[in-house]
N, C-alpha and C positions, 0 to 999 in steps of 0.2 A: 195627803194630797187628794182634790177631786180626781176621779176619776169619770166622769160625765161632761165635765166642764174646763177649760183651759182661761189664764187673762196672760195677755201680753204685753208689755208697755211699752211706749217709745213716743218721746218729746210730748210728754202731757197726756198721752192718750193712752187707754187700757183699753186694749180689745177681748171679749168675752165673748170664746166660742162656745155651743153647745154640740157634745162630739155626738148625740145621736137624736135622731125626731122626735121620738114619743117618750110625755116625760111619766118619769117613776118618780115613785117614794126618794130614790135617792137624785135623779137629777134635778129634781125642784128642792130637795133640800140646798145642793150643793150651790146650784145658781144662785141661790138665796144669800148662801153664805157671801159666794165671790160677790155679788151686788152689795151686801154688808162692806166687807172688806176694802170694796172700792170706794164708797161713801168716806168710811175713814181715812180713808189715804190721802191727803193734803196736796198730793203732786200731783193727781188726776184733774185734770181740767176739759175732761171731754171721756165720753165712753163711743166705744164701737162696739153692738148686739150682734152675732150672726150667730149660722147654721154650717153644718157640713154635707157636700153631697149634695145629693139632687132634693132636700130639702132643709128647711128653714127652722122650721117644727110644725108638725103637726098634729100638737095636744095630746091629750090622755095617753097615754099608753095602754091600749084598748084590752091585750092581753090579760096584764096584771089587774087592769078595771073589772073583768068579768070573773078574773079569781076571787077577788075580792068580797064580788059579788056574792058568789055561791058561796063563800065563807059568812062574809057580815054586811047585807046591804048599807046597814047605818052609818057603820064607822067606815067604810069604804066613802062612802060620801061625805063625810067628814072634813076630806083633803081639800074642800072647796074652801070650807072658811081658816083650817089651819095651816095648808099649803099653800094652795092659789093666792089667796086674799093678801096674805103679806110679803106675796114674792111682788104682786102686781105694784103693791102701795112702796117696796122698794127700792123698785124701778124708777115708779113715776115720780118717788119723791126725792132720786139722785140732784144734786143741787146743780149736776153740769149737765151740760146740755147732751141729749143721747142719740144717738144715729144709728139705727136698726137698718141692717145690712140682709134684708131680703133675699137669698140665694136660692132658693127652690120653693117647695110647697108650704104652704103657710095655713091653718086651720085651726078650728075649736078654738082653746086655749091659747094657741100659735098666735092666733089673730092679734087676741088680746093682749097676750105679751107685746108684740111689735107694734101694736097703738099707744102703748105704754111710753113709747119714747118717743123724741119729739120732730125725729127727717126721719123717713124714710128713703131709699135704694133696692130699689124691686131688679131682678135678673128679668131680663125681658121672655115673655114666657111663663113666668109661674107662675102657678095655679091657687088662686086662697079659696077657702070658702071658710062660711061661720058652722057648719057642720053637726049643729047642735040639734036641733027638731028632727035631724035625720037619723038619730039616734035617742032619740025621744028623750031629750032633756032642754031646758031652759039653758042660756047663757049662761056664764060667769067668766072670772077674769074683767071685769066692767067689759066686756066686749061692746052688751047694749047701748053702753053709755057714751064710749068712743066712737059708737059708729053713728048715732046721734050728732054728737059735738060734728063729725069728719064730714056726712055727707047728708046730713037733716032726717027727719024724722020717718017720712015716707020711703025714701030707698036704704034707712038701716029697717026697716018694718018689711022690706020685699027680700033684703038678702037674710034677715033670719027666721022668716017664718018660708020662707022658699030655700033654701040654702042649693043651690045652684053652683056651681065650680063658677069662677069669675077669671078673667086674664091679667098679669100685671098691666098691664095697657088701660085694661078698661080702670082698674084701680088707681093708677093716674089721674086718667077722664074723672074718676068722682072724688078726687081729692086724699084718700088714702095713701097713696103715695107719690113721695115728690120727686123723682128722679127714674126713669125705666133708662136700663140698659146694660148691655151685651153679657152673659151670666161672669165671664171670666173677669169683667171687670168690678161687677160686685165691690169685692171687697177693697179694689183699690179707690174706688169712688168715695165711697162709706168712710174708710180712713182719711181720703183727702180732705173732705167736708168737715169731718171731726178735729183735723189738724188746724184748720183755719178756725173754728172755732176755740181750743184750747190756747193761739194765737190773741184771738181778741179780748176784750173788757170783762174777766170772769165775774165779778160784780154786777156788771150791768145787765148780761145773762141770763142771770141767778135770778134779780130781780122782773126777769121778762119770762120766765118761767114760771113765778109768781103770781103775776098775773095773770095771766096765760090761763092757771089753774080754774081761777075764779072768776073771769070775767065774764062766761055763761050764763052764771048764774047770781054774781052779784049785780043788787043796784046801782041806777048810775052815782048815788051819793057815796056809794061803799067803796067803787069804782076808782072814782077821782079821789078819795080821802087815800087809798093804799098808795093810789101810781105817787101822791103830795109825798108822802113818806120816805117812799123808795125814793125815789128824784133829790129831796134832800139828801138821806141818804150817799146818794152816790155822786151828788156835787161837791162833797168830802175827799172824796177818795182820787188817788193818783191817777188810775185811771183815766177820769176825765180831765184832770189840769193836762196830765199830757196831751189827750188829743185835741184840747182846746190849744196849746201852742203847737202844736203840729198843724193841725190847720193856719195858725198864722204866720206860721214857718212854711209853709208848702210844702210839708212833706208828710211819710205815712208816718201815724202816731203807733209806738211801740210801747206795747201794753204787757204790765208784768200782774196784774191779776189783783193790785192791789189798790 
């Protein structure tokens, strides 16, 4: 059993805590797993990310980082492309939709992780920063890349080449996050959000997550050829026959995922 990491399920939803901030060798393996685990799980129609405490995470676990060091700079850095890199691509590439539960401090890696998924729920109050040049390294995690896509190219250029402690508030104001408020309610917000979604069209989701991915940086011909696909796609599936007679029925359409 992890020991790092906890998931919890109830009506569709897996919630996946991380029981401490700064991750090790063993809690990015273990997250790794549970995020495996959940991907295979056919009942999961929504995840819930969070943190314990007064914080969220935030990144390396600096101690074990500097052992490392003085043992094997190389392989100590290592963890970037065989830790980080496939915990990150597990996350983002969950087929359900993920609601990162913001409860305290958020950082480095932290960051990265919780752009990984797709709502954010910040505790009002907490503190992120990207924390990386203050510790004389480049990003990773796609941090650079998420904070690009969230808040454009000039203010992800001021917070990681300045890395300044930032407020959940202001991270609102630039789009990083879509919900601030009161720390205790964190996580029940986080779950509520996730429940209404494992509630609606998992199909249509999936497929809006899809695009979502690539519409950055696809062409517009590339663009409208996938949304043509999907759209057929999902003009198949019950899903939408239901809520197309629901709406002619006047009432709410009840979506079973298929």
């Amino acid at each position: 059993m992890p020991e790092t990491v906890t998931r919890e399920d109830a009506g569709g939803v897996a919630t996946i805590t991380m029981l401490r901030p700064g991750l090790t060798h063993q809690s990015r393996r273990e997250l790794l797993d549970v995020v495996r685990e959940v991907a295979a799980d056919g009942s999961v129609r929504a995840v819930v990310l969070t943190g314990t405490g007064r914080a969220f995470c935030v990144g390396q676990d600096l101690g074990q980082h500097v052992e490392a060091l003085r043992g094997d700079a190389a392989t100590s850095l290592s963890v970037v492309e065989e830790e980080y890199n496939p915990l990150v691509l597990a996350l983002a590439g969950l087929r359900v939709p993920v609601v990162v539960a913001v409860n305290g401090a958020c950082a480095g890696a932290g960051l990265g992780i919780a752009l990984a998924g797709d709502l954010r729920v910040a505790a009002a109050g907490a503190k992120f920063t990207t924390a990386f040049a203050g510790i004389g390294l480049s990003s990773d995690s796609a941090l650079a890349s998420r904070l690009v896509h969230c808040v454009g190219g000039s203010r992800a250029a001021e917070l990681l080449l300045l890395p300044e402690p930032f407020l959940a508030e202001s991270a609102a104001a630039w789009g990083l996050v879509h919900r601030v408020v009161p720390p205790e309610q964190v996580l029940a917000e986080a779950q509520a959000l996730a429940a209404r979604l494992a509630a609606g069209p998992t199909a249509a989701l999936r497929a809006i997550k899809t695009v979502l991915a690539t519409a950055a940086t696809d062409s517009l011909e590339d663009t409208l050829a996938l949304e043509a696909r999907l759209q057929t796609d999902l003009g198949r599936t019950a899903d939408h026959r239901e809520a197309v007679e629901a709406f002619l029925e006047k009432r709410a359409p009840r979506f079973t995922g298929h």
